[in-house]
ZATORKE-801627 format. One record per residue (C-alpha): residue in one letter; x, y, z. Coordinates in steps of 0.02 Angstrom, whole numbers, padded with zeros to 5 digits, always signed. Each point is the difference from the previous one (the first is absolute). Last residue first. Example, Ala and Ser with C-alpha at 12.3 -4.5 7.8 and 13.67 -1.06 7.14 Angstrom:
ZATORKE-801627
s+00684-00053+00357/a-00069-00172+00033/
end
This chain:
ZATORKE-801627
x-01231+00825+02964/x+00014-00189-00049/x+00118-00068+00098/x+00154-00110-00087/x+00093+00141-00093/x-00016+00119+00168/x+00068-00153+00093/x+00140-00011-00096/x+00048+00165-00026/x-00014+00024+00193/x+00133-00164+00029/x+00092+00070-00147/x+00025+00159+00113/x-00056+00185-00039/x+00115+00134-00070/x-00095+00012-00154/x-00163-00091-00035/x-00039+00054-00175/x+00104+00102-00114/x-00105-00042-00172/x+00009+00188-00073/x-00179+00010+00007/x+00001-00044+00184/x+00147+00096+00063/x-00100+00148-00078/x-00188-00029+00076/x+00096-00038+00167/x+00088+00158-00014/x-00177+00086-00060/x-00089-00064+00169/x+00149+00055+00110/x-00036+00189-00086/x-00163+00018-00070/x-00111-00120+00124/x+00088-00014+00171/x+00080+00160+00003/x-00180+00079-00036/x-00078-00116+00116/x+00105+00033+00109/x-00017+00182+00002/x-00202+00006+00037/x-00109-00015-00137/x-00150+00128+00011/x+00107+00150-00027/x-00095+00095-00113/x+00121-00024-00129/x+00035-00189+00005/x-00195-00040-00005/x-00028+00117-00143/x+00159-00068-00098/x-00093-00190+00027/x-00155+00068-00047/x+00059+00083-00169/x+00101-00169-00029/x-00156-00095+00026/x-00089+00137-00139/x+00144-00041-00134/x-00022-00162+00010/x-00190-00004-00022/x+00033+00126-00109/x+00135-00060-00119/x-00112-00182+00018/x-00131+00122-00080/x+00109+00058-00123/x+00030-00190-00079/x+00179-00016-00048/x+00088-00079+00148/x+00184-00068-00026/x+00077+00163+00071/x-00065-00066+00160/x+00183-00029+00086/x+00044+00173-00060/x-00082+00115+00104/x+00032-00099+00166/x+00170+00025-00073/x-00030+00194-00003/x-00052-00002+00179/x+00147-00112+00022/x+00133+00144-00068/x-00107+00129+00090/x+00042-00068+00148/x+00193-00041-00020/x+00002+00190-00076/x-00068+00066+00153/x+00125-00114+00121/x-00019-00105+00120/x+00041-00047+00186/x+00065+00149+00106/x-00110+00117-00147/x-00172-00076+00073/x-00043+00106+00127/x-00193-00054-00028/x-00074+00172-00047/x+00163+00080-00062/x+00029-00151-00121/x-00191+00011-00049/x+00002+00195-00033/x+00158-00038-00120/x-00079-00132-00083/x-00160+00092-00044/x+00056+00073-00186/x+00056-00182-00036/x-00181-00051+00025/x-00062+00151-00090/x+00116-00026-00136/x-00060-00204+00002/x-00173+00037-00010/x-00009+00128-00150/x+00110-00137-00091/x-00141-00120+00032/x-00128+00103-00044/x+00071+00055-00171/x+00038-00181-00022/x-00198-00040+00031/x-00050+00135-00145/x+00131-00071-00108/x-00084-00184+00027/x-00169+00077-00035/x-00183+00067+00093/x+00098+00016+00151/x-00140-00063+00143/x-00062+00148+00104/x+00107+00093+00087/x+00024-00030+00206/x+00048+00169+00066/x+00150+00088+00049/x-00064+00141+00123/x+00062-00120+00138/x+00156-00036-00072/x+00074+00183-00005/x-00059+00026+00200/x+00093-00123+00034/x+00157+00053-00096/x+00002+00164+00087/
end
């Protein structure tokens, strides 16, 4: 049902404001929240996340380019995130990648704005990880 939703979504030309690119951008993010549900019975995901937990880092995704004021950039942004939700939907990403990118991914992404680094491994580890340039 969702599918079929995205692929009569298309591509708008470029928002002719900043308002105009908002209005976009919120559009996005109701139909990507509107989609979770499908995506969590597509991939059996409920034995390792949560809806909410998704939709909170689809709206942190959101958030991390608040900074950006030029409506084209919006676009540009806005379109990858299109393809991204287009990819998910029709089932071109299998379920480790989906694990892999918006639910170990966004624990990583948290333990590394909060500065937890490195836990549970040995000093020898921490050592070598400080020393090696990866």
């Amino acid at each position: 049902m969702a599918s079929t939703a995205l692929r009569n979504v298309k591509v708008p030309p470029n928002s002719a404001s900043l308002e105009e690119a908002r209005h976009r951008l919120f559009e996005f993010f109701r139909e990507a929240c509107r989609s979770l549900p499908t995506v969590m019975d597509m991939y059996n995901l409920y034995d390792v996340v949560t809806v909410s937990d998704l939709r909170s880092f689809i709206s942190t995704q959101i958030r991390k380019n608040t900074h950006v004021t030029d409506p084209k950039v919006i676009d540009m942004l806005l379109f990858k995130g299109m393809e991204e939700l287009r990819n998910v939907v029709e089932h071109s990403k299998q379920r480790h990648h989906i694990i892999g990118q918006y639910v170990v991914g966004r624990r990583a992404f948290e333990q590394e704005e909060l500065g937890i680094k490195n836990l549970g491994t040995s000093t020898f580890l921490k050592n070598f990880y400080d020393t090696n340039y990866f």
